[in-house]
MIDOSE-1310 file (N, C-alpha, C; in nm, 2 decimals, decimal comma, always signed):
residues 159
xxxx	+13,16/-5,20/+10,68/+13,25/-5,30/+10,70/+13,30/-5,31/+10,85; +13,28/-5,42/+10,92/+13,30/-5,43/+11,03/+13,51/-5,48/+11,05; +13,50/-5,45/+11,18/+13,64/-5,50/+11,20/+13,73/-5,62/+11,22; +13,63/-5,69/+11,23/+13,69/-5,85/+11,14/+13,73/-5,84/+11,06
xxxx	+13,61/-5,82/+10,99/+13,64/-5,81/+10,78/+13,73/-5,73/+10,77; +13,79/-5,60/+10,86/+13,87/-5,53/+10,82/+14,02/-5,62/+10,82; +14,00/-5,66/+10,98/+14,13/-5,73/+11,00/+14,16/-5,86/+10,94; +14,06/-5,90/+10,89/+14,11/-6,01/+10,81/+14,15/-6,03/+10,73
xxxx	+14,10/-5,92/+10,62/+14,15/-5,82/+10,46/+14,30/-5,82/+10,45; +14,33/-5,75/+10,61/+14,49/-5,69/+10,63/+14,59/-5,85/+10,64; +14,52/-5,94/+10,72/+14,57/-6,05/+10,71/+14,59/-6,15/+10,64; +14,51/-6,09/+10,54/+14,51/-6,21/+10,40/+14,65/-6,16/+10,32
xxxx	+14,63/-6,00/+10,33/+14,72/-5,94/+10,25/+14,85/-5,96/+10,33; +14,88/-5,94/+10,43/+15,00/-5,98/+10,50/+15,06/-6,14/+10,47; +14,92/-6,20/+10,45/+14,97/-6,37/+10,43/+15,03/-6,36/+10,25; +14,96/-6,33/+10,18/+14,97/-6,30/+10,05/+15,15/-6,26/+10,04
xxxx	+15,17/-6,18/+10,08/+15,28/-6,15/+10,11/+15,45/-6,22/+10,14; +15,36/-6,29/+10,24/+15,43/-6,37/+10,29/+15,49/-6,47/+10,23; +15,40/-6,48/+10,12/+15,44/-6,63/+10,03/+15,52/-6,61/+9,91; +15,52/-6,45/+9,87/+15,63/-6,42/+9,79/+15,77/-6,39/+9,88
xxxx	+15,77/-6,38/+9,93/+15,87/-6,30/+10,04/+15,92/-6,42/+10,12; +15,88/-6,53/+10,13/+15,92/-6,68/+10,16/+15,95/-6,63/+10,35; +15,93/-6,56/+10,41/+15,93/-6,49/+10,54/+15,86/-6,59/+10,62; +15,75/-6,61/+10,60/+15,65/-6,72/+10,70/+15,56/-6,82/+10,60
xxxx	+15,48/-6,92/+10,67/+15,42/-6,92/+10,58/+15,32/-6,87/+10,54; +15,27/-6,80/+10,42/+15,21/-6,75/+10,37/+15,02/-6,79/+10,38; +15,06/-6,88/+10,32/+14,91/-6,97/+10,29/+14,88/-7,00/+10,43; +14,87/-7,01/+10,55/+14,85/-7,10/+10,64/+14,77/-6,99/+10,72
xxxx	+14,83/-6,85/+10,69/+14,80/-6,71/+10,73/+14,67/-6,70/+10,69; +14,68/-6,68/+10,56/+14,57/-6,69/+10,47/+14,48/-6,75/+10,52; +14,45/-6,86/+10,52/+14,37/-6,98/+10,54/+14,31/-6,95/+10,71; +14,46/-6,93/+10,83/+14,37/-6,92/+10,93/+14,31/-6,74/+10,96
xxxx	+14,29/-6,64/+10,87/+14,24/-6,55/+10,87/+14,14/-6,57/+10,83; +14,09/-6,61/+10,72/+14,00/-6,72/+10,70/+13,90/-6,75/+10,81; +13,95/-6,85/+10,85/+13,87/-6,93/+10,95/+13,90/-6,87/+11,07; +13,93/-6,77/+11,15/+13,90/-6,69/+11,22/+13,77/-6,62/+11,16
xxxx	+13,78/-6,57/+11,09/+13,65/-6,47/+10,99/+13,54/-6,54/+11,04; +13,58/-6,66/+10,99/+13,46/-6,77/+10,96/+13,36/-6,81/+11,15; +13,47/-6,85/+11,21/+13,43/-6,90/+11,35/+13,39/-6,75/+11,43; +13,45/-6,62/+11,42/+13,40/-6,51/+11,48/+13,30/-6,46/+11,45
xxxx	+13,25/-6,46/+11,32/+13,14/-6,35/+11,20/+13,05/-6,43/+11,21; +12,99/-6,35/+11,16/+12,82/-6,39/+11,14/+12,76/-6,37/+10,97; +12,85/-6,38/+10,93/+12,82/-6,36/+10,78/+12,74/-6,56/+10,72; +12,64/-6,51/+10,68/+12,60/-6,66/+10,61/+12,67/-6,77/+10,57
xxxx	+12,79/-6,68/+10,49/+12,85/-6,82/+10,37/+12,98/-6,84/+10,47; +13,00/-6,81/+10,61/+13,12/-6,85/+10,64/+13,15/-6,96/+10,64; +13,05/-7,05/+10,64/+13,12/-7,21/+10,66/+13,14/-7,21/+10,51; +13,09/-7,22/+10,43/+13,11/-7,23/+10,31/+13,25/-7,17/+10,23
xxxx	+13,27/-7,08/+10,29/+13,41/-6,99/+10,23/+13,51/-7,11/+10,31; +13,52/-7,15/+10,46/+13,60/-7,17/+10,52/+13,64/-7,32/+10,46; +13,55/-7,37/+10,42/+13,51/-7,54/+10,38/+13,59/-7,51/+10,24; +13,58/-7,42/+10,14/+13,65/-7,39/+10,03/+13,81/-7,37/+10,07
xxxx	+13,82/-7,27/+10,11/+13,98/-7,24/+10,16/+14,04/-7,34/+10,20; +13,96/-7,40/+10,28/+14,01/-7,54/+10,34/+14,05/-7,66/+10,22; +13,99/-7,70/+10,16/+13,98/-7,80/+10,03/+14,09/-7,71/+9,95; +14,12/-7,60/+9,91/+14,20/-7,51/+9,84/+14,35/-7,50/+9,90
xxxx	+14,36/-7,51/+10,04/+14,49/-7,50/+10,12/+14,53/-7,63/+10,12; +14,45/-7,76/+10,12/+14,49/-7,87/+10,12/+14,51/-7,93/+10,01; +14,50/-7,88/+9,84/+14,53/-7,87/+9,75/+14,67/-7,85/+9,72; +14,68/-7,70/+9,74/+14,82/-7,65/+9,74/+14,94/-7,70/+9,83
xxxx	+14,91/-7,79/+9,95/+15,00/-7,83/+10,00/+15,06/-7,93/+9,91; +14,93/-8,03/+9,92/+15,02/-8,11/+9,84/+15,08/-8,09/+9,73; +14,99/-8,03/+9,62/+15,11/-7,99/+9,50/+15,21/-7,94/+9,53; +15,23/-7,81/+9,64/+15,33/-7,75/+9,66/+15,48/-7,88/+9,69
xxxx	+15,45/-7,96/+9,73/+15,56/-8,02/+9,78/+15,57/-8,18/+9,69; +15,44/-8,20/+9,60/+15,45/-8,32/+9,52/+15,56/-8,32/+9,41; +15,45/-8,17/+9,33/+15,51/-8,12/+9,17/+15,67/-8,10/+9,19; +15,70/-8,00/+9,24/+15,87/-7,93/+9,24/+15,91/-8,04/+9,35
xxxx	+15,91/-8,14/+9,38/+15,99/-8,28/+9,49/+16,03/-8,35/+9,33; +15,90/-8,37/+9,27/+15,89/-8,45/+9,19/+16,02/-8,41/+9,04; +16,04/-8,32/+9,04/+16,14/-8,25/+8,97/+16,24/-8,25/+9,02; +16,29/-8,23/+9,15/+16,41/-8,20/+9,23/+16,45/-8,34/+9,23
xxxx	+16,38/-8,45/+9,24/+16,43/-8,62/+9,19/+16,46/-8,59/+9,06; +16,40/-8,60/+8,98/+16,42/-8,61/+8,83/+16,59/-8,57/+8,77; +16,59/-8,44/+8,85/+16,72/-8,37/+8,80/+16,80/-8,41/+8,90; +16,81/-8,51/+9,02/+16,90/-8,55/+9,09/+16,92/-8,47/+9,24
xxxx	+16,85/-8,35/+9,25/+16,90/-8,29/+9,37/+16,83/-8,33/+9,47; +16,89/-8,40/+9,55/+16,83/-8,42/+9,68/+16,80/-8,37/+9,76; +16,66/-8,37/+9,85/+16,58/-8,25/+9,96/+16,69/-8,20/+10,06; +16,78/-8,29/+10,11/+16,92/-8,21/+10,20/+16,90/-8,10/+10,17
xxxx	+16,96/-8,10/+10,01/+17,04/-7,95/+9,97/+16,96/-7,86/+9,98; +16,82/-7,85/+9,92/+16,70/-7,75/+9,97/+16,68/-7,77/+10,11; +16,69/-7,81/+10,17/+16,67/-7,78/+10,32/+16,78/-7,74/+10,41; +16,92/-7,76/+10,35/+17,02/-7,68/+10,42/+17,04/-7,56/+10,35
xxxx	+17,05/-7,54/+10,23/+17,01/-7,40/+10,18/+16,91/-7,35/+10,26; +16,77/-7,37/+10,26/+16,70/-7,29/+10,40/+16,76/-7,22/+10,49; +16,83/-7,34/+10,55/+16,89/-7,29/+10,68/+16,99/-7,17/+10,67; +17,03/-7,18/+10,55/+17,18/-7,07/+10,52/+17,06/-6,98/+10,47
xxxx	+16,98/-6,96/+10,43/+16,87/-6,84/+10,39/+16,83/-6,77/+10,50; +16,82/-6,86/+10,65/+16,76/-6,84/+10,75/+16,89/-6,75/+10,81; +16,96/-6,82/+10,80/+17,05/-6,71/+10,89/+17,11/-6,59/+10,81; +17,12/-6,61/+10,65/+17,13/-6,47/+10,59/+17,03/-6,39/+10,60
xxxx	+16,89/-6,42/+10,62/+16,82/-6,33/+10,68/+16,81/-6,25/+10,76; +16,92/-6,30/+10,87/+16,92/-6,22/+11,01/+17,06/-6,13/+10,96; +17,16/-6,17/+10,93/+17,27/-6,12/+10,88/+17,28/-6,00/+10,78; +17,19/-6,02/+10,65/+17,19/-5,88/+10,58/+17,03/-5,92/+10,60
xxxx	+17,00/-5,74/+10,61/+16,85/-5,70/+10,65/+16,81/-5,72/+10,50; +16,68/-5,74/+10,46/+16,57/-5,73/+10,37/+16,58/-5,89/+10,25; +16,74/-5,85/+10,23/+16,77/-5,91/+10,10/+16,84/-6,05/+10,16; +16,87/-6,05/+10,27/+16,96/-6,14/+10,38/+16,92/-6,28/+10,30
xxxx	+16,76/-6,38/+10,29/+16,69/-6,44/+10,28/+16,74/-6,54/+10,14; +16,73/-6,45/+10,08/+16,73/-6,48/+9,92/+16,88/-6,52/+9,89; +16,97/-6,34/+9,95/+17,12/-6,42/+9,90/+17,19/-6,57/+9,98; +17,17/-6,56/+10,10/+17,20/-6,68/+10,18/+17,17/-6,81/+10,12
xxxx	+17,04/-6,79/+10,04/+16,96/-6,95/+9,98/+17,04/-6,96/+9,84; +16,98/-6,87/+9,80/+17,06/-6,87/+9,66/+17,22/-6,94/+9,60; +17,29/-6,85/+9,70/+17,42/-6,85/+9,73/+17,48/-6,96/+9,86; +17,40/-7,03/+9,93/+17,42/-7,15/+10,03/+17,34/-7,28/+9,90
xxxx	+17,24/-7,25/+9,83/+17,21/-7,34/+9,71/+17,34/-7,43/+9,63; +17,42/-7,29/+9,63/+17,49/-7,31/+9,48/+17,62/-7,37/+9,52; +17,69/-7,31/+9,68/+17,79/-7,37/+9,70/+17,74/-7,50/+9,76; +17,66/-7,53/+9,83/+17,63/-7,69/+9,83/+17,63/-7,80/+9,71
xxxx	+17,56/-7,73/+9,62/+17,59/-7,82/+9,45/+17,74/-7,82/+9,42; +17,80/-7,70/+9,41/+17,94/-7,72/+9,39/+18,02/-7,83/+9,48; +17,99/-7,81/+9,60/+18,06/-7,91/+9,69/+18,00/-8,06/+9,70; +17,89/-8,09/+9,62/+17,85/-8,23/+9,58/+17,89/-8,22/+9,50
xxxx	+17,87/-8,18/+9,34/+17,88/-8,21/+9,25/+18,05/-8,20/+9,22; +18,10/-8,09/+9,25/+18,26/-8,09/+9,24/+18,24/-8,02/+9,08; +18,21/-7,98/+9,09/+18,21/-7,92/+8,86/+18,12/-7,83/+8,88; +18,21/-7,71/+8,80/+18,08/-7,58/+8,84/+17,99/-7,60/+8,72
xxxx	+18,06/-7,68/+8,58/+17,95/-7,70/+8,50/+17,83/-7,77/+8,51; +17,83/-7,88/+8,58/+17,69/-7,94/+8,64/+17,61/-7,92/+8,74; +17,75/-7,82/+8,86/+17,66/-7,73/+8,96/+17,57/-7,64/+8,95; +17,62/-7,53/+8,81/+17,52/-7,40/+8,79/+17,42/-7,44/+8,70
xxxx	+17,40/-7,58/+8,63/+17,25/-7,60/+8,61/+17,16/-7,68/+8,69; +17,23/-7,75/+8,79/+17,15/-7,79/+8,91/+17,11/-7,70/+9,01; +17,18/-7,61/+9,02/+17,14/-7,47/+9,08/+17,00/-7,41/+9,03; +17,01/-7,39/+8,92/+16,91/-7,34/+8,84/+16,77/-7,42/+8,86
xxxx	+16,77/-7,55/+8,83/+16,67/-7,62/+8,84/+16,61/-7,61/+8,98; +16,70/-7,60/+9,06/+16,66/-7,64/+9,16/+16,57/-7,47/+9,26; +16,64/-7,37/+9,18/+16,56/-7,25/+9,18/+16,41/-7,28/+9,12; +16,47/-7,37/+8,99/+16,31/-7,36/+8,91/+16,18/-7,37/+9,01
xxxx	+16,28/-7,51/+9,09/+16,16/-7,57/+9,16/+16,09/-7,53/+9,28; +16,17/-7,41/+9,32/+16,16/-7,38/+9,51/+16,02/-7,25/+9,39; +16,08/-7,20/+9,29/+15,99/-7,10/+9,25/+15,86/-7,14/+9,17; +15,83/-7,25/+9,17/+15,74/-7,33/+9,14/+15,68/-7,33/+9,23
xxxx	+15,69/-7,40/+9,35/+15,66/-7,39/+9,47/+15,57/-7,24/+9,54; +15,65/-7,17/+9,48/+15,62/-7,06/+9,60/+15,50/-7,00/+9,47; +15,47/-7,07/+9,35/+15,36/-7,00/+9,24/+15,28/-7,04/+9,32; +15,25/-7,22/+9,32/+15,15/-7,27/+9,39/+15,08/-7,21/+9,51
xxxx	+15,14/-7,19/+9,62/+15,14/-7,16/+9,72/+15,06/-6,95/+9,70; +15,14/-6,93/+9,59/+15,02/-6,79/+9,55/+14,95/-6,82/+9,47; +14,89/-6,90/+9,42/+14,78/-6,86/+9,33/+14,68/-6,96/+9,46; +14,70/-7,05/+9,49/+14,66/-7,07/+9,60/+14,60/-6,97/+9,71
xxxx	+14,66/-6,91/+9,79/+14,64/-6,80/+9,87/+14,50/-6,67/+9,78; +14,60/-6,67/+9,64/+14,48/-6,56/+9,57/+14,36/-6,59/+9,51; +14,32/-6,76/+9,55/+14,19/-6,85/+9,50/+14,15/-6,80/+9,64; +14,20/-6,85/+9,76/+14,13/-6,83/+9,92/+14,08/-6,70/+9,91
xxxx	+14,13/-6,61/+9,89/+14,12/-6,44/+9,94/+14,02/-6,40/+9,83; +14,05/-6,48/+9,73/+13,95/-6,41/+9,60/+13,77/-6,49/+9,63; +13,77/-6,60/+9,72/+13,63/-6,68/+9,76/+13,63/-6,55/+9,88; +13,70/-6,57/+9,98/+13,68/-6,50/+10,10/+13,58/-6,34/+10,06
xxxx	+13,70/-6,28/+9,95/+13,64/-6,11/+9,92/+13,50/-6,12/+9,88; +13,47/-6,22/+9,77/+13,35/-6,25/+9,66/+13,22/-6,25/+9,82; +13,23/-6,35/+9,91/+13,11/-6,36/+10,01/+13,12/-6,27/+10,10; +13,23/-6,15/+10,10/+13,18/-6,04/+10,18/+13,14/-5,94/+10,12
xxx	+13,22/-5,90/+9,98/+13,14/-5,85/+9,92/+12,95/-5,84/+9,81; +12,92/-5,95/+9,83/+12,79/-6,03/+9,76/+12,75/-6,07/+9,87; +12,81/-6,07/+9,99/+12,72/-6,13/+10,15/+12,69/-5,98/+10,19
């Protein structure tokens, strides 16, 4: 196994990672580890793996942001509040180390529905849904990543 293939392995897995861990993006990692592989190596099927990953990352984008959009209308929450939650995730991440991420979103989620909604009884199930959907999201975006990495592994291992 050469050191591409090595460093690419590490980078798939780091991207993999990433997309549970909501840290970077994940898939994009994936993808251009990928096609690094692909444009440096000399392995046969590289265009072929890259041409897949490629059609596969451009899949998951879109679901990623069609399916759970399409939901977050349905149940009324508007993109704002997922996208200022981010931002309160972003800075809880700097704020408390590891876990910073998650509570900031979670918890910048929920007081934003409360302070739209005004009723914590309609806030804490639009909270919820709207978890449903960010974790919806972030399936796509892995099983995605573990279709790329699982083509990528298959043509280095059988290449």
């Amino acid at each position: 196994m050469g050191a591409l293939t090595l460093l690419t392995g590490l980078a798939i897995v780091a991207g993999l990672a990433g997309t549970v861990l909501v840290v970077f993006p994940g898939i994009l990692l994936v993808w251009g580890a990928v096609a690094v592989w692909a444009v440096l190596g000399d392995d046969p099927a590289r265009w072929p793996v890259l041409i897949g990953a490629t059609v596969i990352l451009a899949a998951a984008l879109l679901l990623k942001y069609l399916v759970p959009g399409r939901r977050l209308t349905q149940a009324g929450t508007p993109g704002w509040t997922i996208a200022l939650a981010g931002v309160i995730g972003i800075v809880g991440f700097f704020l408390i180390p590891v876990v910073g991420f998650f509570v900031g979103f979670i918890g910048g989620l929920l007081v934003i529905e409360l302070l739209r909604l005004k009723d914590w009884a309609v806030a804490w199930p639009a909270t919820k849904r709207a978890l449903g959907a960010v974790g919806l999201s972030v399936a796509v975006e892995l099983f995605a990543g573990l279709l790329i990495a699982g083509v990528w592994l298959a043509a280095v291992v059988i290449g």
